[in-house]
C-alpha positions in Angstrom: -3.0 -33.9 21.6 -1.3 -35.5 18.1 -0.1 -33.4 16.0 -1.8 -33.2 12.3 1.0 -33.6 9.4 -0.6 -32.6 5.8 1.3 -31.3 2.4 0.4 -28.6 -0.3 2.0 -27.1 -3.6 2.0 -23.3 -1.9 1.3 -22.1 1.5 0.0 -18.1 1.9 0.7 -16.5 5.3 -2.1 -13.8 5.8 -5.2 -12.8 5.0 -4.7 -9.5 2.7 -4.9 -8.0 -0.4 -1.1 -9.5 -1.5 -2.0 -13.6 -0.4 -5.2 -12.8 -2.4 -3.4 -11.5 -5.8 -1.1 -13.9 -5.2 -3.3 -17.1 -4.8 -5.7 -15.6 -7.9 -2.7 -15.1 -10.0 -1.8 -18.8 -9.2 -5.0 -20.0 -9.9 -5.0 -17.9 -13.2 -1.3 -19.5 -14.3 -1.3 -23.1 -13.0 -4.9 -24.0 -11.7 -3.6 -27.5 -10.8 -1.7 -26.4 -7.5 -2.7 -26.9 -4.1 -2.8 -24.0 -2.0 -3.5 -23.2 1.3 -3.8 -19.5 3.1 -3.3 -19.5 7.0 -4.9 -16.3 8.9 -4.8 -15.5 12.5 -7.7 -13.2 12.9 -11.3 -14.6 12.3 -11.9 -12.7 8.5 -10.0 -11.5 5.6 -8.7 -8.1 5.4 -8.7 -6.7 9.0 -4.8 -5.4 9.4 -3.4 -3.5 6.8 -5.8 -3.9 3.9 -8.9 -2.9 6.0 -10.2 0.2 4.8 -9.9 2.2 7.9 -6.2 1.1 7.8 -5.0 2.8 4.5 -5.2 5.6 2.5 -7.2 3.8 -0.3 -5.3 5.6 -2.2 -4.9 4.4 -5.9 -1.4 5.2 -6.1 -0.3 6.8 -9.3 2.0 9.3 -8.4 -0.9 12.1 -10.0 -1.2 14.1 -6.0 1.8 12.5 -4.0 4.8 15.3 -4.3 7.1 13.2 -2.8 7.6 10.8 -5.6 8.8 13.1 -7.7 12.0 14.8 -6.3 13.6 18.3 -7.0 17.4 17.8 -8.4 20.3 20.5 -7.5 19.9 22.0 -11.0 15.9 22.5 -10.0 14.9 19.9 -12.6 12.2 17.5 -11.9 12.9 13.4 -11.0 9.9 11.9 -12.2 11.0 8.3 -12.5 9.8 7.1 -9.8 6.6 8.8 -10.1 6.4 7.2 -13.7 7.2 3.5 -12.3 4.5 3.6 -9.9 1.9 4.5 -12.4 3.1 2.4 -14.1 2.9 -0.5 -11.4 -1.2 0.7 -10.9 -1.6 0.2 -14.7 -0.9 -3.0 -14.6 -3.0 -3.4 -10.9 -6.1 -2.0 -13.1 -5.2 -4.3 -16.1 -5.5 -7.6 -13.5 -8.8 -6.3 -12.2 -10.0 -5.5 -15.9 -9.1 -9.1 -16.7 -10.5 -10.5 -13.6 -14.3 -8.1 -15.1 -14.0 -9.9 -18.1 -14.1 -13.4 -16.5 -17.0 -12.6 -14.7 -14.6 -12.8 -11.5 -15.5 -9.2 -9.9 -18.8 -8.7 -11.3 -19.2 -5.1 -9.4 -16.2 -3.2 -9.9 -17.7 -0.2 -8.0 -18.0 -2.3 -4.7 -14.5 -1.5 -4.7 -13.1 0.7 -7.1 -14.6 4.5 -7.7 -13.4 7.8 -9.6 -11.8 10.4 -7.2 -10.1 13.1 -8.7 -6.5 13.4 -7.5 -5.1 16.8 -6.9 -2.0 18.6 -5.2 -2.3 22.1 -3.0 0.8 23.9 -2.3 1.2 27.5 -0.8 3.6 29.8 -0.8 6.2 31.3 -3.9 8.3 28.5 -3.9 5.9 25.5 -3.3 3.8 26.9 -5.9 6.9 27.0 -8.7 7.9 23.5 -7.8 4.4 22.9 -8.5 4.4 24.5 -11.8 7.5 23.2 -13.1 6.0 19.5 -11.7 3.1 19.6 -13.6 5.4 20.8 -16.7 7.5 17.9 -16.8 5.1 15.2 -16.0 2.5 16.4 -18.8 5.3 15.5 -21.4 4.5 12.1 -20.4 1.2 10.1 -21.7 0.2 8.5 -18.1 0.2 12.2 -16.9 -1.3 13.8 -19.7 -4.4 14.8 -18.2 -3.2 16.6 -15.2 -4.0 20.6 -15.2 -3.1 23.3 -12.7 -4.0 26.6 -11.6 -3.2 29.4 -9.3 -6.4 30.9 -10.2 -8.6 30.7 -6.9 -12.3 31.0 -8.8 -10.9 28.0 -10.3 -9.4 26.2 -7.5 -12.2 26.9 -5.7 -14.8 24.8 -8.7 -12.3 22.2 -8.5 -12.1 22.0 -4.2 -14.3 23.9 -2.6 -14.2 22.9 0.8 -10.5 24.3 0.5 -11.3 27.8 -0.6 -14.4 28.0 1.8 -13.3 30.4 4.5 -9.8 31.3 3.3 -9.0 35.0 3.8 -5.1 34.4 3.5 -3.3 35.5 0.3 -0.6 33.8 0.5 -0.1 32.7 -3.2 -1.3 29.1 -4.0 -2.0 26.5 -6.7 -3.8 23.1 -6.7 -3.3 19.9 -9.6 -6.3 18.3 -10.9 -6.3 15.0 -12.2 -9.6 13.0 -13.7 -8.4 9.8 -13.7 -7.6 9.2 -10.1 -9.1 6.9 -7.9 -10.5 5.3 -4.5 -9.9 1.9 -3.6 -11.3 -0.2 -1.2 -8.4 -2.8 -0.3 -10.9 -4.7 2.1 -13.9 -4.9 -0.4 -11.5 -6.4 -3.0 -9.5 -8.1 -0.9 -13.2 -10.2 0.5 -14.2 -10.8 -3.2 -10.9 -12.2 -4.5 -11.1 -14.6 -1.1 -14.3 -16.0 -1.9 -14.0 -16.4 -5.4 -10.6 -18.4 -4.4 -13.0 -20.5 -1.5 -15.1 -21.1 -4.8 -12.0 -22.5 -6.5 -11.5 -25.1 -3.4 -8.5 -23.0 -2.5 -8.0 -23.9 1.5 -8.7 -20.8 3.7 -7.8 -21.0 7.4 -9.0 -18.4 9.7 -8.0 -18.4 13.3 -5.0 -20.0 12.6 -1.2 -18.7 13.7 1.6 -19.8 11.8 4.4 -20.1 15.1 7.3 -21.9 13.1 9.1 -22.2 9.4 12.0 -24.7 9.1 13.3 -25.5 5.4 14.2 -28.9 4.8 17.2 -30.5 3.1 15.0 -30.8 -0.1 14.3 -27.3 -0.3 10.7 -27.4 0.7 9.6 -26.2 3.7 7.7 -27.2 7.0 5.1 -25.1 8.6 3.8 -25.3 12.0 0.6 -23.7 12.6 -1.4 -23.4 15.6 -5.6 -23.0 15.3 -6.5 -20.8 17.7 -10.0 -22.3 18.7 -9.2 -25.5 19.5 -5.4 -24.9 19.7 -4.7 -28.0 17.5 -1.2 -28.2 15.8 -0.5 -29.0 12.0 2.5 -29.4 10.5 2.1 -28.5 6.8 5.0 -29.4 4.3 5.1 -27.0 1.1 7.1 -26.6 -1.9 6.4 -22.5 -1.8 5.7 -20.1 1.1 4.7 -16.7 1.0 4.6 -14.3 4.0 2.2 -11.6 3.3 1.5 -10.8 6.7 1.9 -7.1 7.0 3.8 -6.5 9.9 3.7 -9.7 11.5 6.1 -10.4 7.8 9.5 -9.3 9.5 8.9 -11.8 13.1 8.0 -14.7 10.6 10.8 -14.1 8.4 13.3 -14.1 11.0 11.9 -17.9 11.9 13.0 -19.0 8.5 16.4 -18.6 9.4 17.7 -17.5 5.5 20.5 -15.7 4.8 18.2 -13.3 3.4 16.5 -12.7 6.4 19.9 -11.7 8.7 20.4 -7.5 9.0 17.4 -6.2 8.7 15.2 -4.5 11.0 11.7 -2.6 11.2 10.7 0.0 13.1 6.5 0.5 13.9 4.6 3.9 13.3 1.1 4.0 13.7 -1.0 6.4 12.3 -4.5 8.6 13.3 -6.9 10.4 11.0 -9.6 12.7 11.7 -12.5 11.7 10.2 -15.7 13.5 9.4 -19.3 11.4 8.0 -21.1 15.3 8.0 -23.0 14.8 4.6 -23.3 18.3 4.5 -19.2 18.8 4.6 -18.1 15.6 2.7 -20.9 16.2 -0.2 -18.6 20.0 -0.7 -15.4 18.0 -1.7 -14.9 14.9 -4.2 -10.9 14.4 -4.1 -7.8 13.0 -2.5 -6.1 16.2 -1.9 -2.1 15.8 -1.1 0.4 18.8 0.2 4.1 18.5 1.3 5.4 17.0 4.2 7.0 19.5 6.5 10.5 19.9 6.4 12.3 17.6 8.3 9.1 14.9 8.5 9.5 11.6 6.8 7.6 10.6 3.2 4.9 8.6 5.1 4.1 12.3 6.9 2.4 14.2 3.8 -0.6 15.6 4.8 -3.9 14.5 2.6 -7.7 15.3 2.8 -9.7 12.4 1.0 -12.7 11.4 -0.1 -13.3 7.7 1.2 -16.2 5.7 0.3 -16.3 3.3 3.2 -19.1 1.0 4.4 -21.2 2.3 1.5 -20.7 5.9 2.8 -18.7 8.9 1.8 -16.8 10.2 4.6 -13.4 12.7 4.2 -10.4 11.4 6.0 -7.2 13.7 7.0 -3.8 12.9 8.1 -1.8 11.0 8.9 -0.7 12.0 12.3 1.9 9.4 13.3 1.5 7.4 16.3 3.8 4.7 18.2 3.3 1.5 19.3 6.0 -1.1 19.9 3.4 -3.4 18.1 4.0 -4.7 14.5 0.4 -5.2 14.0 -2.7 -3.4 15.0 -3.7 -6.6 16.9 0.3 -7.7 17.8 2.2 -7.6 20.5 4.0 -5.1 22.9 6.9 -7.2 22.9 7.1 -7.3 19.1 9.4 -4.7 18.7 11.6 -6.3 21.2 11.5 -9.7 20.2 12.6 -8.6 16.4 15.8 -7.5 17.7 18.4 -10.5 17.0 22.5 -10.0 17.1 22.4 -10.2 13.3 20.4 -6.9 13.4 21.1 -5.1 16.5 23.8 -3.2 14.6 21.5 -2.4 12.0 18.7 -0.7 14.1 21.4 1.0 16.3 22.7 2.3 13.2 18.9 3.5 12.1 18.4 5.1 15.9 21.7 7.3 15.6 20.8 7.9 11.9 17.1 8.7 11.6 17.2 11.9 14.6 14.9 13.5 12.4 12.2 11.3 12.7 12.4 10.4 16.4 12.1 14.1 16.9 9.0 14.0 14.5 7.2 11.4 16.4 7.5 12.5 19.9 6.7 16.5 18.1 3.4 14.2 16.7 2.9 12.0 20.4 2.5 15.6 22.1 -0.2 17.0 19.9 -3.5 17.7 21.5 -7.2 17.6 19.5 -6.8 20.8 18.5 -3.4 21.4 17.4 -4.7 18.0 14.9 -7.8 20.2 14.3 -5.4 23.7 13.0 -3.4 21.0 10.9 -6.8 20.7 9.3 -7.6 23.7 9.2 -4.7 24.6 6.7 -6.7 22.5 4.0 -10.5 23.3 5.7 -10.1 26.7 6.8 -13.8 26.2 9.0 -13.0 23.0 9.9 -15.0 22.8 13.7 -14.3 20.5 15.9 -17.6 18.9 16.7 -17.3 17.2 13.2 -14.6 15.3 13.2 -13.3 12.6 15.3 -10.4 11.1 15.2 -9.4 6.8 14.1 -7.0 4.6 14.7 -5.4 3.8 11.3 -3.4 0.7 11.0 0.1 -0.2 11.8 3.3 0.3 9.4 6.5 -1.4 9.8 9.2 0.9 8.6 12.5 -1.7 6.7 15.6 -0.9 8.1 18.3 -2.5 6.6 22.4 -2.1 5.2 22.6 -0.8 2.1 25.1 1.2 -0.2 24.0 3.7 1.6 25.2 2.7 4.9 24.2 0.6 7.6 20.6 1.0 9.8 19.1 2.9 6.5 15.5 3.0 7.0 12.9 2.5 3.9 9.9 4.1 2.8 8.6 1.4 0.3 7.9 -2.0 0.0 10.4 -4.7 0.1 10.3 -7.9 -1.5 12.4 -10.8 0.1 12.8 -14.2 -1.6 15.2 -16.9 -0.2 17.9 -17.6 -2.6 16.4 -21.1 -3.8 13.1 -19.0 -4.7 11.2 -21.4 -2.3 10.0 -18.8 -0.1 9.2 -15.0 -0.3 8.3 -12.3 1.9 7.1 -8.6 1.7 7.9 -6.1 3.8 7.5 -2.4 4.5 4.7 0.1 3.7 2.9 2.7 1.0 2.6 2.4 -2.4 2.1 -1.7 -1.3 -1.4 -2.6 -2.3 -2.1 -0.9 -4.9 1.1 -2.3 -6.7 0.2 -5.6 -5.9 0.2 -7.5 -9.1 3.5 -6.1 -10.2 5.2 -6.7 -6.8 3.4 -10.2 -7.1 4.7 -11.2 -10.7 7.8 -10.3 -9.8 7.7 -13.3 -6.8 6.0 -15.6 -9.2 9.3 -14.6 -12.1 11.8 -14.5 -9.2 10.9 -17.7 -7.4 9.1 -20.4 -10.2 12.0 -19.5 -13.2 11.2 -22.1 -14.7 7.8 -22.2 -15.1 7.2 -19.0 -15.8 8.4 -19.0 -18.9 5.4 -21.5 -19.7 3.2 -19.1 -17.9 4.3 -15.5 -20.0 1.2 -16.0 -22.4 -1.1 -16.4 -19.7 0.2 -14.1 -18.0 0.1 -11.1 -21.4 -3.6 -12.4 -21.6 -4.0 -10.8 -18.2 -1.9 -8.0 -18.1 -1.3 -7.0 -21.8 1.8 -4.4 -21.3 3.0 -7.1 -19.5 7.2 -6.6 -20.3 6.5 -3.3 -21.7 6.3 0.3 -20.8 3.0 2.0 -21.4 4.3 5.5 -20.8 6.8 4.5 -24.1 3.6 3.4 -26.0 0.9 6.0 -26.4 -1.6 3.4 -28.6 -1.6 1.0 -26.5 -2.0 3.0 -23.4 -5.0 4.7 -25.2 -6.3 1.5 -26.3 -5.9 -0.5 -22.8 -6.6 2.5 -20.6 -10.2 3.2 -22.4 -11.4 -0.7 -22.0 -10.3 -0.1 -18.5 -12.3 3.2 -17.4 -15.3 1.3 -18.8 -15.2 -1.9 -17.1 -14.2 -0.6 -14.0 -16.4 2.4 -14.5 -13.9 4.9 -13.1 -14.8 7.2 -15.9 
């Protein structure tokens, strides 16, 4: 069988919610470039931005405690708390563009008001609370945040929470309007078809097995279809790998100096999931608490309110899993394979390091239906386990890489990677991710076309008008922005 040799101006490797910002950004910015996007599975949005795969969480930093650290001195950290709301303002700015033009016509196919809350218990928990809330109302982007230890008024605000609870152990609970649920897959499938629309090239069933850069700069891609198992080589001025965890494997092939000494260790994760319309219609929140001591960021328990295949359901977890896979659909060997000699130091490093959390995981590996079930029960004190059932969520692919810090250090974000020549970019790692898309994806667009971009910055304040600015240091044009945004995307 010949192989197939074609070209294009940008080549997107996977089918999720960053390939789809990405190529509608490009689209948006310079209309006249070719791209093509290359999936494996048969339709968009089935690893990490399918629904049952994330927390749908519209992250904000308004219920997740562990973005906002407690000093020595018992003063608050709230920076990065403030740069990930920050990062979703300008996620709901895009979509709020993308309204306007007539681009997502139904905003609440994927986007829908959930308050956000955070429920502590115990002296201590319940001060940090306080003196949380304290610090972050000072700033406009948490200004509408309220608390209470008052349990007639934490049970109006969660009642599921308070129904059942004879323990008075002191407690208090945030409460946060302007919070939201996102369906990543929804969006992710309209974005996709509006690009089809736009004669963007969308491959499904199609493996990328090979990247080599040329002498030029640009790049050859060699992918596989996976129906008639046809090969194309592809040559492309840009690549972006965008492939949840199947990013790390495909960055290695590249071969970039960018791409030596770092690692990535998989977690999966499980939820317990209940579709009782008599027990989800009791509680309209995401609902975070603290992670125990000892267990990793990704660890923080969470009950949520999910509207999935047009039904309201409550998820709770996570409750970390392991697979050597790097993707839901991957590979056993995966985790194997990724070790190279340019790493093997690094993960080393990360296994003597990270005791804590190999101790976590085998703690979570052993836990039986019901000891998942009393978990629950802390946040639904007559939880029964006839209601719930528990889901696979998706796979995560913990970074590990040197840093100041040392070497094997293992990260709980998400990493960009672009090759030195900005020809070719990557994205690695896990949570806040998707719903700091646009941000993470302008950033790729300043880091790797510099010179165009400049062309592009009107454009580009056209869709995203704080663009270059800080909206917590510019109350009027939070207000102003932030109220066109509630009513387009109807998330008042």
């Amino acid at each position: 069988m010949s192989t197939q040799h074609s070209k294009t101006d940008v080549i997107l490797i996977g089918g999720g919610i960053m390939s789809a910002t990405l190529g509608t950004l490009l689209k948006e910015l310079a209309p006249e470039k070719e791209i093509k996007m290359f999936e494996r599975l048969s339709t968009p949005a089935e690893e990490s931005s399918n629904a049952w795969n994330n927390a749908g969480t519209g992250h904000s930093a308004l219920c997740e405690l562990n973005y906002t650290n407690e000093n020595q001195d018992g003063s608050i950290d709230i920076t990065k708390a403030v740069k990930i709301n920050e990062q979703f303002q300008i996620t709901k700015q895009f979509w709020n563009y993308l309204v306007k033009q007539g681009q997502l016509s139904k905003p609440e196919a994927f986007i829908k008001p959930v308050p956000h809350m955070s429920f502590v218990q115990g002296v201590r928990n319940v001060d940090f609370l306080k003196r949380r809330v304290d610090r972050l109302n000072k700033n406009i982007l948490f200004s509408n945040m309220e608390i209470t230890d008052d349990k007639d008024k934490i049970t109006e605000w969660a009642p599921l929470i308070m129904e059942g609870r004879t323990s008075n152990i002191p407690m208090a609970i945030t409460y946060d309007k302007t919070g939201t649920d996102v369906n990543f897959s929804a969006l992710t499938k309209k974005l996709f078809s509006n690009l089809e629309e736009k004669n963007i090239e969308l491959n499904y069933e199609h493996e990328v097995e090979n990247l080599n850069q040329h002498k030029d700069g640009s790049w050859e891609v060699k992918v596989k279809n996976l129906k008639t198992e046809e090969v194309t080589i592809i040559e492309s001025d840009f690549v972006f790998i965008g492939a949840g965890g199947a990013s790390l494997p495909l960055l290695q092939k590249t071969g970039i100096k960018e791409s030596k000494h770092i690692g990535g260790f998989p977690v999966s994760g499980l939820f317990l999931v209940c579709r009782d319309e008599s027990i989800t219609s009791k509680h309209l929140a995401k609902v975070y608490g603290k992670a125990a001591v000892g267990a990793p960021p990704m660890s923080v328990p969470h009950l949520d309110t999910r509207y999935i295949d047009g039904q309201r359901t409550l998820l709770f977890g996570p409750f970390a899993g392991f697979s050597p896979k790097f993707l839901k659909t991957g590979s056993n060997m995966d985790l194997i394979k990724s070790v190279k000699p340019n790493n093997l130091i690094t993960m080393l490093s990360a296994g003597i390091k990270e005791m804590n959390l190999t101790k976590y995981l085998i703690s979570q590996l052993t836990l039986s239906n019901e000891e998942r079930m009393e978990d629950l029960r802390q946040f639904v004190p007559n939880a029964k386990s006839e209601d719930w059932e528990i889901v696979v969520a998706g796979q995560r692919v913990q970074v590990i890489k040197d840093t100041d810090k040392g070497k094997g250090t293992l990260q709980f974000g998400t990493e960009v990677i672009t090759s030195e020549d900005g020809s070719l970019a990557a994205l690695l790692g896990a949570s806040p991710g998707a719903s700091t898309a646009v941000d993470i994806m302008l950033d790729v667009l300043q880091r790797c076309y510099k010179d165009e971009f400049s062309h592009w910055e009107e454009k580009v304040k056209e869709i995203v008008p704080s663009f270059g600015m800080q909206l917590s240091e510019n109350e009027a044009l939070y207000t102003q922005i932030n109220k066109e945004i509630t009513k387009n995307l109807k998330i008042n």
